[in-house]
N, C-alpha and C positions, 0 to 999 in steps of 0.2 A: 504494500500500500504506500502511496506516494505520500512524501510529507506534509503536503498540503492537506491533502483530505484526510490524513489523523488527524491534525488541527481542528478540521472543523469537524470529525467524529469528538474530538475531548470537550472541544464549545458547547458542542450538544447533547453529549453528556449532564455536562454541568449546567446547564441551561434547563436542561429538566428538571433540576431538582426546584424550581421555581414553583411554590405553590400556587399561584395565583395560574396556573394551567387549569385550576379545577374550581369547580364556582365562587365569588364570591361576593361579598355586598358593598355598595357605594359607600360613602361617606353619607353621614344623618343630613346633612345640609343640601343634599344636592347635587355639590361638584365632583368635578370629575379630578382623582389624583389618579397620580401615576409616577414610576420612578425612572426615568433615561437614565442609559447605560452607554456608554460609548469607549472608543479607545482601550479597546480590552487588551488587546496585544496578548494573547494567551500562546503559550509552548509549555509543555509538559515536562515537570522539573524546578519551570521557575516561579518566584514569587508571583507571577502575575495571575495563577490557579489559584492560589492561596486567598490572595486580595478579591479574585472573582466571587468565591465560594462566600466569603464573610460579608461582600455585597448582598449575596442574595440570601444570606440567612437574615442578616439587617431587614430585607422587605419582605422578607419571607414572617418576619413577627413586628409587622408595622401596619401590614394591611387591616383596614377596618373591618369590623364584626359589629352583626347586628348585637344592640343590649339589651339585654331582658327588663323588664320597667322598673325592679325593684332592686337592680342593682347585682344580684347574684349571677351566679353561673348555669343558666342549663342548656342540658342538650340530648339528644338521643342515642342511646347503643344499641346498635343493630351485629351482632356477630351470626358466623355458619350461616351464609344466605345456602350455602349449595345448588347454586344456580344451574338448574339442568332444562334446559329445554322440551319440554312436552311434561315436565311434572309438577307436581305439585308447590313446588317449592318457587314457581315465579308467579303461581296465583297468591301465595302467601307474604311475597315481597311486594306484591301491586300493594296489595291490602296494608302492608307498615307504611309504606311511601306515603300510601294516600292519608293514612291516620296522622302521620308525622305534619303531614303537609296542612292541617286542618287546624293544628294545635299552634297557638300564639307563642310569644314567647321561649322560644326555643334560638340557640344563638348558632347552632350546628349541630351535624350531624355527624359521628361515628364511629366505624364499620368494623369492628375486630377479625378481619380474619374469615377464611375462609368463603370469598366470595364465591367461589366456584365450585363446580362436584369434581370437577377433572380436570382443569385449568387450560381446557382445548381455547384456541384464539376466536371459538365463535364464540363462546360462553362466556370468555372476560369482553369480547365487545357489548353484547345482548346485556349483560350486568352493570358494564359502565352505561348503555346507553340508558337502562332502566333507573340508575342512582341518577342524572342528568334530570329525571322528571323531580327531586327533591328542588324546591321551593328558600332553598337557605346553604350555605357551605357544608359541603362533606370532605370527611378525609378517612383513605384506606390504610388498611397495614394488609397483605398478603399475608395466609396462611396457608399449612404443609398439603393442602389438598390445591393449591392455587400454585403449590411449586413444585413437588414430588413429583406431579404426573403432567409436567406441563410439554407439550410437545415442541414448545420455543424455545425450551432450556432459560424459562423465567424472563424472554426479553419482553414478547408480546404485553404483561401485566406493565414493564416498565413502559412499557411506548404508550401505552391509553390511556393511561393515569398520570404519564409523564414523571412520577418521583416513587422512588422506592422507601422513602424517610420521607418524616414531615417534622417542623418544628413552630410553632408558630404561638400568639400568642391573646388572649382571652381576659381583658379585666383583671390585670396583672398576673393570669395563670398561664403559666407557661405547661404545651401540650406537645414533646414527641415521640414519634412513634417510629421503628423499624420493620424487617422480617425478622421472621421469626424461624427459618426453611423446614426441614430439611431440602436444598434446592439439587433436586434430581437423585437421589439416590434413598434409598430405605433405611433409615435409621430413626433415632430421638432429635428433635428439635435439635438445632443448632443454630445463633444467631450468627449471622455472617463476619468472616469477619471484614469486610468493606465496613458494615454496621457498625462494628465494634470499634473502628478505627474512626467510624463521625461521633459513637458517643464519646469518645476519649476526648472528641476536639471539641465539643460541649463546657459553653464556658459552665461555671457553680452561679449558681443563682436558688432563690427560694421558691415556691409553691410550684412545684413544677409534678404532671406527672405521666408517665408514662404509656404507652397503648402499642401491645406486642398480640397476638393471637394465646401465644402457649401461656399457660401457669410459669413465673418465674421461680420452677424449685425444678425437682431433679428430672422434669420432662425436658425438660434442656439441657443441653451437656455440657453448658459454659455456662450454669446460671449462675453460680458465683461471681465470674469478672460481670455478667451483668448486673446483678445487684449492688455487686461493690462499684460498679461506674455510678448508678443511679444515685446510692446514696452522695457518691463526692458530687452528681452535678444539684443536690438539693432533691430529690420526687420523696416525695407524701405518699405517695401512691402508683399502684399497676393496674390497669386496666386489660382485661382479656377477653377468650370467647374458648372456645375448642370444645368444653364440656357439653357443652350444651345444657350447663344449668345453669341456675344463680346458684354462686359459691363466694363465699368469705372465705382469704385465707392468708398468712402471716409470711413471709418471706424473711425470717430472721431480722426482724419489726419493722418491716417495710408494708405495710397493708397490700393483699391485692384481692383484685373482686375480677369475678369472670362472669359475664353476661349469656344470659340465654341464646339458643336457638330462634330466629324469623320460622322455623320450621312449627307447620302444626302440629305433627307427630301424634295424631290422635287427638289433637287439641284442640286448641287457636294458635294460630300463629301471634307475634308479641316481640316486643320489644323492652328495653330501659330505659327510664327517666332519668338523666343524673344531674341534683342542683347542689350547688355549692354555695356556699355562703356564710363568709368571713371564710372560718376555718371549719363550718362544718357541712358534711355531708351526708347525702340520703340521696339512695336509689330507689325507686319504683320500679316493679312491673307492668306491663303494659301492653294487657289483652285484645287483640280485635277480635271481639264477636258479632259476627256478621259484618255491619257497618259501622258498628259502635266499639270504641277504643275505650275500653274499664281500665281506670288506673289503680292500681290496690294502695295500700298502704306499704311505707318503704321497708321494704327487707333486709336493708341494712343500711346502720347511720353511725358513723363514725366521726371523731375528730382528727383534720389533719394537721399533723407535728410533724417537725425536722427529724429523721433518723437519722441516728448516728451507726456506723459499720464496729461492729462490737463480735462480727465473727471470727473466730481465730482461726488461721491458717499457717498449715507447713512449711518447710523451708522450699517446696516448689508450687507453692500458691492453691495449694487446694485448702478447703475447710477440712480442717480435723475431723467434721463427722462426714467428712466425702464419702459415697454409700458404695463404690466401687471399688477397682482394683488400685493401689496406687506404684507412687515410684519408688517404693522402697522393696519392692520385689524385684528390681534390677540389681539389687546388692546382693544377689545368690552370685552372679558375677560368669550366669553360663551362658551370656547374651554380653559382647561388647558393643557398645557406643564410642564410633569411631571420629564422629562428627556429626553435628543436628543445627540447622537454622532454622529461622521462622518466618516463613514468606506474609507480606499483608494482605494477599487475600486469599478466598477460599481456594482450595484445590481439588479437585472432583473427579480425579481421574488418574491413571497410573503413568510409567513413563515407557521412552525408548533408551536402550542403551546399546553403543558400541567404541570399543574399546574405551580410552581411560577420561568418556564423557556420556552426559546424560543428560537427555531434554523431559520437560512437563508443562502441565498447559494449567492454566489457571483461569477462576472464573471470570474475572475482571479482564481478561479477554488477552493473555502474555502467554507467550511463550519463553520460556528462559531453558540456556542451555548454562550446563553447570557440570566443571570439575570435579571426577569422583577424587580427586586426590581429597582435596580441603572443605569442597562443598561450594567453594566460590562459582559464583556467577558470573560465564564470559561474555554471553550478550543475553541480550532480551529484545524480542519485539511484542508491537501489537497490533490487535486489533477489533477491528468495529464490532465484535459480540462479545457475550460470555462464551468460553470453552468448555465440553463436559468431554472431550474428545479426548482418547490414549493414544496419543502418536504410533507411527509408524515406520523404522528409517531402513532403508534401505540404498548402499552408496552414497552419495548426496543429498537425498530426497529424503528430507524428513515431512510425513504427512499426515493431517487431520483434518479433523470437521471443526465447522464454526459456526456455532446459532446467526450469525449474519446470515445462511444461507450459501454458503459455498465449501467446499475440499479445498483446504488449498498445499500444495507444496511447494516447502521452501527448502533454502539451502541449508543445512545442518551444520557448515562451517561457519558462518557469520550473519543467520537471519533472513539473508534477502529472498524475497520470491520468485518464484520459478514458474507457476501458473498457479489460477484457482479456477475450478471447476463449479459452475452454478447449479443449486438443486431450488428446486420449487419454496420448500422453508428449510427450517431451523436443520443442521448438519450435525448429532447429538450421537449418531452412530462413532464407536472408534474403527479403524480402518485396518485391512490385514490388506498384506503385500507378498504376493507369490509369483513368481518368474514374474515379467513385466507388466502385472496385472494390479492394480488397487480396488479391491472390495470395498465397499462402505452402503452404510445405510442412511437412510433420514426420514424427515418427517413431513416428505410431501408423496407416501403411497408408493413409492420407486427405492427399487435396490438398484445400485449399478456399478457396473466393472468400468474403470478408466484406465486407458494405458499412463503406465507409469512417467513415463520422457514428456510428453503432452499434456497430459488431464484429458484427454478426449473421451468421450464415450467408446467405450467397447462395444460393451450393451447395457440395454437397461430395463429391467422384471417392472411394470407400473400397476402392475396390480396387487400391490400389499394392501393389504386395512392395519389402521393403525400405527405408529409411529414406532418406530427403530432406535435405540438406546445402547444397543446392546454390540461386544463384538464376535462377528459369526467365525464359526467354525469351518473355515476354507480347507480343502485337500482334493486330490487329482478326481474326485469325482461328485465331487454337493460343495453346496457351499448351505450350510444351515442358518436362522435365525430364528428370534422371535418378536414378537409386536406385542405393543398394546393394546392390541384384537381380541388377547386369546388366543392367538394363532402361532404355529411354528412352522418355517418353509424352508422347502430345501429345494436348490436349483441347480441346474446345470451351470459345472463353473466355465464352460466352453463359449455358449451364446445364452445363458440367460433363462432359460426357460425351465419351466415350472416342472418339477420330480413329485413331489407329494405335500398336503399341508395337513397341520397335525393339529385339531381345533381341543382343548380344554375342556372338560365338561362342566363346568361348572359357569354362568353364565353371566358374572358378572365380570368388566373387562379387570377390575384388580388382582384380579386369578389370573394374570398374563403370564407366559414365560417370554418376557421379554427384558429384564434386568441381567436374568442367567446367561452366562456367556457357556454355550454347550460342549460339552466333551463326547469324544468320540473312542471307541476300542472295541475289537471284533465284531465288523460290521454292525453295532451300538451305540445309538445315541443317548446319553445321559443327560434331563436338565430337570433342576428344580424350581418348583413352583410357588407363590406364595401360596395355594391350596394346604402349602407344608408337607407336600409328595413329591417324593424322587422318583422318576420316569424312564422308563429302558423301551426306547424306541426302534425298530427296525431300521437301519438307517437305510434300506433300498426302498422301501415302503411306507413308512410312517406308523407302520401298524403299534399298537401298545403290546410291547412280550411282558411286562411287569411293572407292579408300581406299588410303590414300600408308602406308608400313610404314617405322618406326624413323624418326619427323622430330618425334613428337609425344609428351606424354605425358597431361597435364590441361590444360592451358594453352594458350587461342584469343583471339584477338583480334579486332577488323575497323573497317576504315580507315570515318574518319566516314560517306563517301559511300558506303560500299558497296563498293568498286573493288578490295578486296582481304583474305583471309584473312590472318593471320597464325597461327604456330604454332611453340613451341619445344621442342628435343629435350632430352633430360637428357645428354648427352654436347656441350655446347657449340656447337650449331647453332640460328639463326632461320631461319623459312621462309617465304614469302610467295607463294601461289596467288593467283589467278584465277577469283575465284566462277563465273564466265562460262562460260569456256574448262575448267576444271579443270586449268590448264596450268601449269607452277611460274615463277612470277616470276623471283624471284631466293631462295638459300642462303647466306649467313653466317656464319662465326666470330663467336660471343659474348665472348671473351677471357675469359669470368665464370667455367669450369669446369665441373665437375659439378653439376648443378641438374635439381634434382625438386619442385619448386616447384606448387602447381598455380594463383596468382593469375593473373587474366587480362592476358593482354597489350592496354596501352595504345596508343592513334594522338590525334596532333593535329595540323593541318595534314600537311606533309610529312617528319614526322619520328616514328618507331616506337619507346613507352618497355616496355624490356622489364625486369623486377622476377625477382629472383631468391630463393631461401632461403637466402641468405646476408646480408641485410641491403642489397645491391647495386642497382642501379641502371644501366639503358646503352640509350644513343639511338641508332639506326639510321636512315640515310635512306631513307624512304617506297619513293623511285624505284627506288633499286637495292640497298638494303643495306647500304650504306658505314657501318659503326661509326663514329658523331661525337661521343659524348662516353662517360661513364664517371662514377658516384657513387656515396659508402657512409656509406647513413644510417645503420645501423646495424650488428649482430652476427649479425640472425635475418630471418627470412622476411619479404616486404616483403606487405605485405595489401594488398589492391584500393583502388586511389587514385582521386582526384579529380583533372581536367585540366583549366585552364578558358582562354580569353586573354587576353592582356595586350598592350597595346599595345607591339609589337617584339617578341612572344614568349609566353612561356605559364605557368601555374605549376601545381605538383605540390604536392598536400597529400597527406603519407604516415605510413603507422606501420606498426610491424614488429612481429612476435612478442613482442621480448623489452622493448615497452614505449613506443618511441621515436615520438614526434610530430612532424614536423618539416613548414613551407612551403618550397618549394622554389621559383626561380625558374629561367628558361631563356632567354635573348633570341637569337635567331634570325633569321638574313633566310629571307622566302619567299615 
């Protein structure tokens, strides 16, 4: 991408985080304000981002808001719209809107989370245009069902709304809000860290509070650096949704309340009232029956005070009563830490390596290639999307996908590009590369093969349903994947065309096997589903020869030579089949917990690395299972690593969700 047009992808960037993108109210008198901008001179790097940004948080909490007559604060909470087209749940959104819209004195509106059922680009237009009929300001925060399964890789939610944060300000209350993701992969909440890196740049100020979708306790896997940001910038309070009830709850004395479901669920659909005044508060409910909106009496009324951060924390930043694994299980000393950095944004995906360097893609839209010696970083580019893409390199050609819409391949030795290949949307598939052919998937219904030297089309399958996530299992005769259909397809890796498709029974599309990256041995397809069933599919046919129930959920593995599956459950079990026989090896205690993780399970030599979403790390032996070590690189989801050997042993290059790079050593007899 030429220099110019990063320029104006970063302008526009930052240009969106402008709230005033999304409705807002005049001045009480009449006229018309407004704030000219000019002479920005922006390049990425220099102060001139910095002074941009502070500009537009300044009008981002200047712009006028209506005032309620008596001075207080009110407004509406609308969380879990789950906006699905043909159900019920946008009869039940007419119905808040219109009740919202009736009621006086209301200064804004909102939205905790979860506007969508599946975060498809029709469904967040259909929702934005639907919130557009409110009568006063709204503001969203995205939730895990608006970003888990979003087939943009989360751009579409930023481009319609224009801001992924909001900060702004209320009758001297100060209101901001973030995501909350998980963005694109199956795990716990985790707030971004783009996210974590604007509340850090939050100045401290008083009455300020918060509006995230998730509960801030252990359904997030960073809730502590979020709470301890919250308290240093001043919040009283957290506002949520995800339960779908009204809940009261404490976040180590930080108040938080999570708002009901717009869903009727049997009910009425409904809303919250939230007025504030001085320092106290009180929420309502708020029933539409039929056409009549009952407001009850407040279900919870609180006073807001300054909290003070009174939690105690370890010498590597977690809470003393952290409920998982921590770092003091790397002092068995059977796992070395060779070198670890911490990138600032998220990272969503696994790497390429060849010889003594290594590339990764990040969501903030970078590519960086990096030194396995020290960990150093010898370049970096970018560009105009988020990345969920695991490189590909071969020769020169380092290649992936990019939520912009396109493949692109660049040069592995200094960044530049070499071509990019356009698809219909978001490019979310990771890419395999065999003799001069690049596989990839995406999320405009087409699988396609491009030659490697060009980007050109090979050929290309347009008849997928459902969006591509996943990397397929290429070799001299299929090329396999799966979708968020429900569906699994295997094609000719020659010209394209269609061998067999292998649909799910169960009928709702979050039963996809489309996360599992498939393994393949004795003419056997293996992939896990989030059904939580492991699958042995015919690989000439598609037919089912077997399927093992509650051992699995996305996450397969397979021993170098073949000799054996692996597969773990989300309830702390590893499992290990018998491609052969379909007979079970051996079953396991993980020690690791509860894990929904869906990276694929590692093998090297005679020892099994299995990665969790927690940050975690745990070796098994090959033979029988025996759990032999334990490590924690980080806080969040461990993404698809690299294993390679070493004389006496092996090493792990890995990174997690929430940023972490780390070389890992292992030394081992075997």
């Amino acid at each position: 991408m030429s220099a110019v047009k990063h320029v104006i992808s970063l302008i526009a960037i930052v240009l969106s985080a402008l709230s005033l993108s999304h409705p807002t109210l005049s001045a009480e008198d009449g006229s018309v304000r407004f704030a000219p901008m000019a002479g920005l001179h922006s390049s990425e790097g220099s102060r001139s981002v910095v002074e941009l940004r502070q500009c537009i948080r300044d009008i981002n909490t200047s712009h006028p808001t209506m005032s309620a007559e008596d001075g207080s604060v009110r407004f509406a909470l609308m969380a879990d719209l789950h906006y699905s087209e043909g159900s019920r749940s946008v009869v039940d959104l007419r119905r808040c809107i219109r009740d919202i819209n009736a009621r006086e004195n209301l200064d804004f509106v909102m939205v905790a989370g979860d506007l969508t059922d599946f975060g498809t680009d029709e469904e967040i237009s259909a929702v934005k245009n639907m919130l557009d009929s409110l009568d006063r300001p709204y503001y969203v925060v995205p939730g895990n069902h608006d970003a888990k399964w979003s087939e943009s890789g989360c751009n579409t939610f930023r481009k319609v709304f224009g801001y992924e944060t909001f900060e702004f300000l209320c009758k001297g209350w100060r209101f901001v809000g973030c995501s909350c993701g998980p963005d694109m992969r199956m795990a716990p909440a985790l707030v971004p860290q783009e996210s974590m890196e604007w509340l850090r740049n939050l100045e401290p100020g008083e009455k300020t509070i918060f509006i995230n979708h998730y509960p801030q306790d252990t359904s997030v896997l960073n809730y502590f650096d979020v709470t301890r940001e919250l308290k240093r910038i001043g919040a009283v309070l957290a506002i949520g949704g995800h339960w779908h009830a009204n809940t009261l709850l404490d976040y180590s004395g930080l108040p938080g309340i999570l708002g009901r479901s717009t869903l009727s669920a049997g009910g009425n659909p409904g809303y919250n009232i939230i007025e504030i005044e001085d320092d106290r508060l009180s929420v309502s409910e708020c029933k539409v029956v039929g056409s009549t909106g009952v407001v009850y009496e407040p279900w919870c009324r609180l006073t807001l005070r300054p909290v003070e951060d009174r939690v105690e924390y370890d010498s590597h930043g977690l809470p003393t009563d952290y409920p998982w694994m921590k770092y003091d299980v790397n002092e068995a000393g059977d796992v070395r830490e060779i070198w670890k950095f911490r990138d600032k944004s998220n990272i969503v995906a696994g790497f390429a390596r060849k010889g003594d360097r290594a590339w990764y893609t990040t969501a903030s839209g970078q590519v960086r290639c990096i030194s396995l010696r020290d960990g150093a970083v010898l370049w970096s580019a970018s560009f105009p999307g988020k990345i969920f893409s695991t490189p590909a390199i071969s020769g020169k050609y380092l290649v992936f996908g990019c939520t912009d819409g396109n493949v692109y391949a660049i040069n592995a030795r200094n960044g530049s590009q070499i071509w990019k290949s356009a698809a219909g949307k978001s490019v979310l598939g990771s890419p395999v590369i065999r003799g001069r052919k690049v596989y990839v998937g995406a999320s405009d219904g087409c699988f396609r093969a491009l030659d490697l030297a060009s980007g050109k089309p090979v050929w290309e399958y347009d008849g997928v349903e459902g969006f591509i996530e996943c990397r397929a299992l290429v070799d001299d005769t299929q090329v396999v994947f799966g979708t968020w259909a429900g569906r699994l397809y295997s094609l000719n890796p020659d010209d394209g065309s269609l061998q067999w498709v292998w649909k799910c029974s169960r009928p709702s599309r979050m039963y996809s096997p489309a996360a599992v990256w498939p393994v393949k041995s004795d003419e056997k397809i293996f992939i896990a589903v989030p059904d939580r069933c492991l699958y042995a599919l015919d690989a000439r046919t598609g037919d089912e020869l077997k399927v093992w129930n509650s051992v699995a959920r996305e996450s397969v593995g397979m021993a170098p030579d073949g000799s054996a599956v692996y597969c773990k459950s989300m309830w702390h079990t590893i499992s290990a089949f018998d491609p052969y026989s379909l007979e079970t090896l051996w079953k396991s205690e993980t020690g690791t917990g509860y894990d929904i993780s869906p990276t694929s399970i590692a093998a090297f030599g005679d020892e099994v690395i299995m990665p969790t979403d927690k940050g975690n790390l745990a070796g098994f032996r090959a033979s029988d299972g025996k759990r032999l070590w334990a490590f924690k690189v980080a806080d969040a989801l461990v993404n698809p690593m690299e294993v390679w050997e070493i004389p006496g042993g092996y090493r792990m290059l890995v990174s997690t969700m929430d940023g972490a790079v780390a070389l890992l050593e292992r030394k081992c007899t075997r």
